[in-house]
N, C-alpha and C positions, 0 to 999 in steps of 0.2 A: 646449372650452366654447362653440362656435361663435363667432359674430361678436362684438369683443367694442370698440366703437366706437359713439361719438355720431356719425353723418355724415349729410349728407345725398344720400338716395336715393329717384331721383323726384321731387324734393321734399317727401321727407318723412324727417322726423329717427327714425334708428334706435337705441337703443343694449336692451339687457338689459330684460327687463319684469316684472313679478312681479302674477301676477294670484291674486287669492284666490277659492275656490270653496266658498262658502256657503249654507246654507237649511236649514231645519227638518229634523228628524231624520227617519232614513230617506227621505229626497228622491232618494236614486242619487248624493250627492256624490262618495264613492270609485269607484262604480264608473265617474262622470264622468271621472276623475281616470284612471282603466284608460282608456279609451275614449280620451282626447286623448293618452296616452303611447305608446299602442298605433298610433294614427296617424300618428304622429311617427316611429315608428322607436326611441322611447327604450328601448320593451322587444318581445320579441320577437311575444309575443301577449298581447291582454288577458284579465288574472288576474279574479276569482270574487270576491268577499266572503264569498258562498253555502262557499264553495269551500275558503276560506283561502288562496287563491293571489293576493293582490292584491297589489302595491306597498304599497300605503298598508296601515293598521288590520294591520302586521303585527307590534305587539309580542303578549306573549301573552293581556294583559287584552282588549284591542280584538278579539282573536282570538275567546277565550269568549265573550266578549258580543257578538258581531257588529257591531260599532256602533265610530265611532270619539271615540276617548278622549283624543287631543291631536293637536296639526296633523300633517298629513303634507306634505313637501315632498318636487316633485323636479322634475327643469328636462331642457328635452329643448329642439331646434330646426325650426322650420317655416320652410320657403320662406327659410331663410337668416337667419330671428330668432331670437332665442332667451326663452325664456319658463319663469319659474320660477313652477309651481303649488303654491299655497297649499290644501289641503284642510282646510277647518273641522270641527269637529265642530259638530253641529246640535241635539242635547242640548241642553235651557236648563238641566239640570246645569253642562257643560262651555263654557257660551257664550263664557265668560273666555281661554279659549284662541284665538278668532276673534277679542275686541277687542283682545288683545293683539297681534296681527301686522298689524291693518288698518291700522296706520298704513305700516305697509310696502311696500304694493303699490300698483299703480295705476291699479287697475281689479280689481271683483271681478263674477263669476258668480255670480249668486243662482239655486240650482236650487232648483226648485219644480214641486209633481204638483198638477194638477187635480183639488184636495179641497177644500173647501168650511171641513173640519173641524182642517185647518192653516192657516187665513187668521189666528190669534193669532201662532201660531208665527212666519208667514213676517212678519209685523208686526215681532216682537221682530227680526227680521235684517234687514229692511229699515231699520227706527229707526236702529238702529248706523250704517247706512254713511248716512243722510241727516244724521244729527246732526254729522257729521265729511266734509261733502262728497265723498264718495268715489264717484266715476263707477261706474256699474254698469248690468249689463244681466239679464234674467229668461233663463233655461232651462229652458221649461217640461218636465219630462221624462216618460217613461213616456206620449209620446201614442202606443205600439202599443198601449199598454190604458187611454187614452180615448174617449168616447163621447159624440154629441154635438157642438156648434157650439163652436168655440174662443173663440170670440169671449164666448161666453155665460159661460165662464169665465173668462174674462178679466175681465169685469165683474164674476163673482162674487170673486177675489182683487183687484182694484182696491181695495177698504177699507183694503189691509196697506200700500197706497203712496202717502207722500202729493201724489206727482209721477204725471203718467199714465203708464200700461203704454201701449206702441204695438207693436200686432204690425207684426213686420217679415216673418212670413214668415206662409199661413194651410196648411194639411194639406190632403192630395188623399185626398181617401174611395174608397174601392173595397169593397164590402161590406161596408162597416160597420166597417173599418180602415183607419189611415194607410197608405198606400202609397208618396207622396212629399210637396213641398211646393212652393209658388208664392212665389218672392221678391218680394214687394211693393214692393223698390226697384229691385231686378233688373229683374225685367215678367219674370222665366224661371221655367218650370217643371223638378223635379228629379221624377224616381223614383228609390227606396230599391234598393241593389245588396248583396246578403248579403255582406258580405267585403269591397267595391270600392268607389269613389268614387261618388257618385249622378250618378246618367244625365241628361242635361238633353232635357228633349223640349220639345213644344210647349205653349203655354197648352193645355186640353182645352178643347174649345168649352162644354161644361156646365159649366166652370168660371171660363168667361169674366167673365160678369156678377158672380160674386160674389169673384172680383179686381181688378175696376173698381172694387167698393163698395167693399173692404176698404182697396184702395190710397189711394180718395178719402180715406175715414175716418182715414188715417194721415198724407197730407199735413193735414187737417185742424187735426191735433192741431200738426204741427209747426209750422204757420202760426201759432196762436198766440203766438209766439216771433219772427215773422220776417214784416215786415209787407209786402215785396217779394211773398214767396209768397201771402200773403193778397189782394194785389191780384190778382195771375194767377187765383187762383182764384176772387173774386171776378167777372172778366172773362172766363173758360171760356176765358184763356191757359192750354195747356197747361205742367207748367214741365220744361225741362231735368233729366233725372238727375243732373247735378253738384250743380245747387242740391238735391236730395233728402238727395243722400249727404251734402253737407256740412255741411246742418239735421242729420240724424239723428248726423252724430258730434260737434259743436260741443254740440248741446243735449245730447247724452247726457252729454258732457265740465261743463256748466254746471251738471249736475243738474236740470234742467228736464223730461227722459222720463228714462223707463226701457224701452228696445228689450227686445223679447220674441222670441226664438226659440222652436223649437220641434225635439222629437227626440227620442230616445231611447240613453239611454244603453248601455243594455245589448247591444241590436242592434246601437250603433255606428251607427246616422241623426242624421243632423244634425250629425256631429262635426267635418268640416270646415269646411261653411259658417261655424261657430260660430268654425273658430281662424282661420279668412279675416275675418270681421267684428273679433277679438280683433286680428289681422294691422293692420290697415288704418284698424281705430278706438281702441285704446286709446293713452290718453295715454303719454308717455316718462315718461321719468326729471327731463329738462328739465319737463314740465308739473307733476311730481307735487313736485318741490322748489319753483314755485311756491306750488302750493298751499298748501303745509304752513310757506312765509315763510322757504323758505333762499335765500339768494344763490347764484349760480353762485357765486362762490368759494369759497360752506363745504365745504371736506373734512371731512365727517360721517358718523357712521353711529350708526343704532339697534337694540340688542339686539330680539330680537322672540321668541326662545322659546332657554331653558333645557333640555340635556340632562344628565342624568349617567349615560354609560356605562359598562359593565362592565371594558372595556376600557382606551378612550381617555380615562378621563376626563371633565371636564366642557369639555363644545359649546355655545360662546355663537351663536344665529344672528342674523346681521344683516343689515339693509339699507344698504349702502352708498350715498350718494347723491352724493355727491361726490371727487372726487381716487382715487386708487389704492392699493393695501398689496397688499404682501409678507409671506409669512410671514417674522414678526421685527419688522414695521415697529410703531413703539412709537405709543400711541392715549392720548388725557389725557380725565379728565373734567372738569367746571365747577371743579373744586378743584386740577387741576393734577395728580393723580397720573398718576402712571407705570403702563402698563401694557404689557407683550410677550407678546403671544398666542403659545404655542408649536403651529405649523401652520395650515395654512389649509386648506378644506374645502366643498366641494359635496356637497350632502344630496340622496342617492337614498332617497326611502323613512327607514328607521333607518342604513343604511349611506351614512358617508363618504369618500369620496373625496378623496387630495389634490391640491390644484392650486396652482400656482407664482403665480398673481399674480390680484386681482379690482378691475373698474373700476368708475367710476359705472353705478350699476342691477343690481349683483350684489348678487346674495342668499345669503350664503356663512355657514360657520360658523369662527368661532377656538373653537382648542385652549386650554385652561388659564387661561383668562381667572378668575381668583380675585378674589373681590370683586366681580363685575360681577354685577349684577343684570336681570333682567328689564323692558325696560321706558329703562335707562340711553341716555341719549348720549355718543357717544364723538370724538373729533377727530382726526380722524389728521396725525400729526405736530408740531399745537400743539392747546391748549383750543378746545372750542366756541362758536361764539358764540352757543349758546341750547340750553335742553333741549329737546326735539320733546316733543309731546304723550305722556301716558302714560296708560293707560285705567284708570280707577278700579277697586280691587277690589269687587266686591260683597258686601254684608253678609251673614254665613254664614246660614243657617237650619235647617241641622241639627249635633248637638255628639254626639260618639260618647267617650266618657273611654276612654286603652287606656294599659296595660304589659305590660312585656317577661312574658314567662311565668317567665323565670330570670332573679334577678336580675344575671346574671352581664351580662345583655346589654341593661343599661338605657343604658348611655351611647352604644354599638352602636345601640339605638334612636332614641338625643334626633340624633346623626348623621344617622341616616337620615330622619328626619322631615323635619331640615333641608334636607338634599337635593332631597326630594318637594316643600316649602314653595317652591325656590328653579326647581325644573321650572314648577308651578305656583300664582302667587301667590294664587289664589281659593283654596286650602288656608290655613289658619291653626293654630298650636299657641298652646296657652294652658297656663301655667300655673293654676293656682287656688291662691292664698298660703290660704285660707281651709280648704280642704276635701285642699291636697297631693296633688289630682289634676293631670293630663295629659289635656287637653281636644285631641283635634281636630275646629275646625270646617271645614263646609263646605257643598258648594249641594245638598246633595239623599243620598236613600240610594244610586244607583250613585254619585255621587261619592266618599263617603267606602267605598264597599264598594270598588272597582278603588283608591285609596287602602291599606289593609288590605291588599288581594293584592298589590301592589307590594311591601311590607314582609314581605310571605313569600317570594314570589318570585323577587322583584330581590335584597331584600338578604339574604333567608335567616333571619329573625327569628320566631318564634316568638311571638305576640304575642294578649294578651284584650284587649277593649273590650265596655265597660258603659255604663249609662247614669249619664251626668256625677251628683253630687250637687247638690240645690238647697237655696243657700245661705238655709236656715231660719236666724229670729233669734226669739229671747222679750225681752217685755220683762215689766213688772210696771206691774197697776191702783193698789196702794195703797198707803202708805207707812210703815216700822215704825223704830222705834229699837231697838238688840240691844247686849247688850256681847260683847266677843269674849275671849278669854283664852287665851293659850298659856303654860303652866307645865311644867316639865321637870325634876326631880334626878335626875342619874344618876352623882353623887362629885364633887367636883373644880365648876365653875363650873355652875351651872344655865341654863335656859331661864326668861324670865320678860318678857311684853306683856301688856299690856289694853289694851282700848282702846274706846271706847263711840261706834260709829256710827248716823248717823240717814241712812235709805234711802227714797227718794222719788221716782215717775217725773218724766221732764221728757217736752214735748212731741213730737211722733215727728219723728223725722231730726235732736234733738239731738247725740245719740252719748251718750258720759256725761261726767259731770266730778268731779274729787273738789276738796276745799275743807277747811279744820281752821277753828274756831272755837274753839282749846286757848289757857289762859292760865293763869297761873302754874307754866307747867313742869312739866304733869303727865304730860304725854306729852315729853321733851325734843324741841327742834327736829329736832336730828341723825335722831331716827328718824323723822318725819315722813313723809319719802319713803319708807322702807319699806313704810309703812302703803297708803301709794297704790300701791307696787308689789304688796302682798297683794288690793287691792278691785281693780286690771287683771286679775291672773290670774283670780282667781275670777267674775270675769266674762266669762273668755274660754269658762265651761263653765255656764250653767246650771242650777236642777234639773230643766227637762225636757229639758237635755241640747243646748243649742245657745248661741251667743254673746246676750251678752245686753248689751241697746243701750239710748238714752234713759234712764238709769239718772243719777241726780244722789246723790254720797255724801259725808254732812261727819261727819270728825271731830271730836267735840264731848266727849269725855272721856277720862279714862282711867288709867293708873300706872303705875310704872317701878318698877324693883329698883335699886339703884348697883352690884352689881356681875354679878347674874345678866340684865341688859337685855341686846338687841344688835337689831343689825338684822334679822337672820332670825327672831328671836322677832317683831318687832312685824309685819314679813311674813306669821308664821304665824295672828298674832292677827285681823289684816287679812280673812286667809282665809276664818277662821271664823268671822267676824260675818259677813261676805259671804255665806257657803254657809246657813247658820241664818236671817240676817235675809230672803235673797229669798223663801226659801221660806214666808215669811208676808207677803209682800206681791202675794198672787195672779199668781203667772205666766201670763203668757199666750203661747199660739206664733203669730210672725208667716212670714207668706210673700211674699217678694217679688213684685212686681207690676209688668208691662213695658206699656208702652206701645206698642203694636204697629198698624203701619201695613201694609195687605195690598191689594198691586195686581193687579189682575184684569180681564178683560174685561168689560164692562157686563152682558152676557146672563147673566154669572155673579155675578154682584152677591149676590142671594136667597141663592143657594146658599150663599154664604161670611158669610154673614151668620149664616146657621141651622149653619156650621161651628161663628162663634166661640161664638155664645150657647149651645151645647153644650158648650163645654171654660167654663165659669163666665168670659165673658168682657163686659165691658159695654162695647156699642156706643158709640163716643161720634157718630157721624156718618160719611156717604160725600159724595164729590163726584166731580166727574167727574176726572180725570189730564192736569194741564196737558199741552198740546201731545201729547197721546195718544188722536187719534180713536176713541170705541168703547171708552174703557177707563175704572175710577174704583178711586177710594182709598178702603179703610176703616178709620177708623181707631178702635182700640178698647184696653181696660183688659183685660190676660189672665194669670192667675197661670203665672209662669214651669215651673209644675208640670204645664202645660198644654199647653205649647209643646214637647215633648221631637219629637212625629211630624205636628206643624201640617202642616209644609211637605208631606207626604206624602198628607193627606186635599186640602188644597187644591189642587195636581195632580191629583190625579183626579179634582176636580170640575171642572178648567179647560182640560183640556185638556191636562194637562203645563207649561203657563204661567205659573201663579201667583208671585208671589215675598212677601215681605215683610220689612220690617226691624225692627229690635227697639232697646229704650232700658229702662233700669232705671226706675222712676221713685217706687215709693211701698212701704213696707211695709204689709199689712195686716193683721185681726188673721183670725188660722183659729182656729175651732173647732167642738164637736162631734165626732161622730166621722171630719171627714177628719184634726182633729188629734189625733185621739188613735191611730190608723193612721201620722200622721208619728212619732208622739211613741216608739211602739213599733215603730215600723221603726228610728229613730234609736240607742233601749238596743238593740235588736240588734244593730247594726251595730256600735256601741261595747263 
């Protein structure tokens, strides 16, 4: 597992590092991920995504869709460190599976392409790691097919960050392609070698002047921060390279820049200098338990991603930040329990490895961790003294209803679901007590589609999904008095209730209530409650065939038999004044109505405005999104009826971006013919 020691070397503290590699979807994250494994030695040659030959994105979902669908880890060792890479997916489908591990690493790569038309995107991954102080640097990638001044893009994605980008390195042009690069801390130039390490040659004299600019412009930035430097510079003191390098990794460590490389991943340029700057600048293990407010003495560690294997079972992975474990060594959570991981495990890819012992800054997986959760802190040897941060789930925005095809493999499913639920917590199952569906939500159509294929797949299920039912309710405009009567001879003890109800709406979000105004024992007391049990049911079905709400019911008369009475008779009586009386008290059908808040980029504002007021949706106002340069909230009244493919119009108008959240808030009443299209889809369905 290489080196596997906090000491110091050089004077500088060594132990395990876990770097996460992040940024907007199709950025070259995996194939980054190839590129620094392939340099390393950790695999023989770098695999394809094109290809299906990667490390990473090799389940069979992330396969089909080319794209990756949950983290990829795998740990390799440079120049004697070792460094466990975190590959994000960059989907704002799948974004949940990055927030979930960033608290585990300690320093992350944000790759990012010179596009104009992902500066929302690279926003949302930049947010994350600034919201949660998490040191990080830019890889700008794919400059063998950029065009143009870097610099000029640089300022065009500077909007996504709200700390300055500083290039560290600027491209040597040779017709109108990258060729190599100029270190602007260095003062050295590199050319690009097909296969081999980059060639260091001389400044090019035509590129003299515009690495003096670029270097100035870069102390520039870091002088801000550092008012020694600002003097030199102010004074046309030239300053020492120590003071540069040690501005450019302090502030990077403070959160103050953000260093920008530059390269390409696929060629494999740029991939060293990037794990020499990873080498030399990222925080340990010691800084990142700062950070996050552990003590050197917490022996701690946090779940960070959920597997469930075909094979091994279920693989908790964690970040260890403190003390050491063995496989066997027992781990408690804030409540004391007991837990014994059975094996211990370095993740290549989907395939683990076992290994005999992991120290502070390993990033390993336990075997058979039951009951642990995603997200969990764990104490090894005694309780912890704090839970770490855990990343919120996000609010689903798309609901797909599914069951088994055969009902032999319903529980077989409610299993596997859980499973999928406990991989990843941005899935969610719902029951519906209401409508006795199986709801799963989640962020988006591939999310809940590569969901679906899992459960064919993985577990072998055979399985439909529909579109969920929306919980329609009727109430009634006016109010009627009815007698109800159940009467029965059939030999031997008869049937026999009456009973005379008066039916009345109450205000909407009452519910209902029933109430007697009976005296001198013409309904007896004892059967009282039946009668309330007859007006529940028959309320549970209206006549236009849905629950029926705000309904206010007093018994006010009625008469007994002495010997053919009973409780199911006045039940039944109950019924049929219920089912008779509403149907003359003007039904009407309501539909729920959510209160729906939709965040978007500013320049998409219009657009999703002219989304909702098309699905019958009333504006209620936009503002701009606290603490979100460039971005606003709208917030509006939209019938739940409306919402089944929101999520899916508003991506495409934003860029992939969009999100929103949802809240129930008001019934209202439908009609015409969208309700008389409920009302006859509803007897069909029935």
């Amino acid at each position: 597992m290489g080196e596997k020691h906090v000491g110091v070397a050089g004077g500088r503290v060594r132990s395990p590092r876990s770097v996460a590699i992040i940024g907007p979807f199709a950025s070259g994250k995996t194939t980054l991920l190839e590129a620094l494994l392939a340099r390393t030695g950790a695999i023989g040659r770098q695999g394809s995504v094109d290809a299906k030959s990667s490390l990473g994105d090799s389940s069979d979902e992330a396969r089909d869709h080319a794209m990756s669908i949950e983290a990829n880890i795998a740990t390799c060792t440079y120049k004697g460190d070792q460094f466990t890479f975190i590959d994000c997916p960059g989907s704002v489908e799948f974004l949940h599976e990055g927030n979930s591990v960033l608290n585990g690493v300690d320093i992350a790569v944000v790759v990012a392409e010179p596009d104009e038309k992902k500066i929302a995107a690279l926003q949302l991954i930049l947010k994350s790691l600034e919201q949660r102080n998490i040191p990080h640097v830019l890889f700008l990638n794919k400059i063998d097919k950029a065009t143009g001044s870097v610099r000029a893009m640089l300022q065009a994605l500077q909007p996504a960050s709200s700390v300055p980008m500083v290039l560290r390195q600027i491209p040597i042009w040779e017709n109108g392609a990258a060729t190599g690069f100029i270190d602007l801390a260095l003062e050295r130039a590199f050319v690009y070698q097909e296969g081999k390490p980059s060639k260091t040659i001389e400044i090019p004299d035509d590129e003299r002047a515009r690495e003096v600019e670029a270097r100035y412009a870069m102390m520039e930035m870091l002088a801000d921060h550092d008012d020694v430097l600002m003097e030199q510079l102010l004074e046309d003191v030239t300053p020492e390279n120590e003071i540069i390098f040690d501005d450019l990794v302090q502030e990077m460590q403070r959160g103050e820049i953000c260093p920008v490389f530059i390269g390409s991943a696929i060629q494999g340029n740029g991939i060293r200098r990037l794990l020499k700057a990873l080498r030399h600048d990222a925080p340990t293990i010691v800084d990142t338990r700062k950070r996050l407010g552990l003590k050197e003495s917490d022996a701690v560690l946090q779940v960070l991603k959920t597997y469930h294997t075909s094979h091994g079972g279920k693989l908790s992975v964690a970040r260890l930040f403190g003390g050491s474990v063995k496989d066997g060594t027992l781990l408690y959570d804030r409540r004391v329990e007991e837990y014994r991981p059975s094996g211990l495990f370095q993740m290549q890819g989907l395939q683990p490895k076992k290994i005999t012992e992991a120290v502070a800054g390993d990033l390993v997986a336990f075997g058979k961790l039951e009951g642990i959760e995603t997200g969990m802190t764990l104490g090894v040897g005694a309780k912890p003294s704090q839970d770490l941060f855990v990343a919120t789930r996000p609010d689903p925005v798309l609901s797909k209803g599914i069951k088994a095809t055969e009902r032999k493999d319903e529980v077989r499913l409610s299993t596997a679901l859980s499973k999928l639920v406990d991989e990843d917590p941005s899935l969610s199952v719902a029951q519906v007590q209401s409508t006795g569906e199986t709801v799963l939500e989640g962020q988006g159509e591939m999310h809940l589609r590569v969901a679906l294929e899992k459960l064919t797949g993985r577990f072998g299920l055979s399985v439909k999904s529909f579109e969920p039912s929306i919980p329609y309710k009727e109430t009634i405009r006016s109010k009627t008095e009815l007698r109800g009567r159940h009467k029965k001879q059939s030999g031997g003890h008869g049937q026999f209730g009456d009973v005379v109800l008066a039916i009345q709406p109450m205000p909407r979000g009452e519910g209902h209530s029933f109430d007697d105004t009976i005296t001198g024992g013409v309904v007896p007391k004892q059967y009282i409650p039946s009668v309330g049990d007859g007006v529940k049911e028959a309320l549970q079905k209206g006549p236009l065939g849905f629950p029926v709400v705000d309904v206010a019911v007093t018994l006010k008369d009625g008469s007994y038999h002495s010997v053919d009475s009973s409780d199911q008779a006045f039940r039944m009586a109950g019924i049929l004044a219920m089912r008779d009386g509403l149907k003359e008290c003007k039904p009407v059908l309501l539909e729920p109505i959510d209160k729906v808040v939709v965040a978007c980029p500013s320049d998409a504002t219009a657009r999703v405005n002219a989304i909702v007021s098309g699905r019958r949706g009333q504006i209620l106002g936009f503002d701009a999104r606290e603490d979100w340069d460039g971005w606003d909230e709208v917030e509006a009244m939209i019938p739940e009826s409306e919402l089944s493919d929101l999520i899916v119009e508003l991506r495409s108008a934003t860029a992939g971006v969009a999100t929103f959240s949802r809240n129930f808030d008001h019934l209202a009443e439908l009609s015409g013919k969208a309700a008389d299209k409920v009302i006859e889809s509803g007897t069909a369905a029935a």
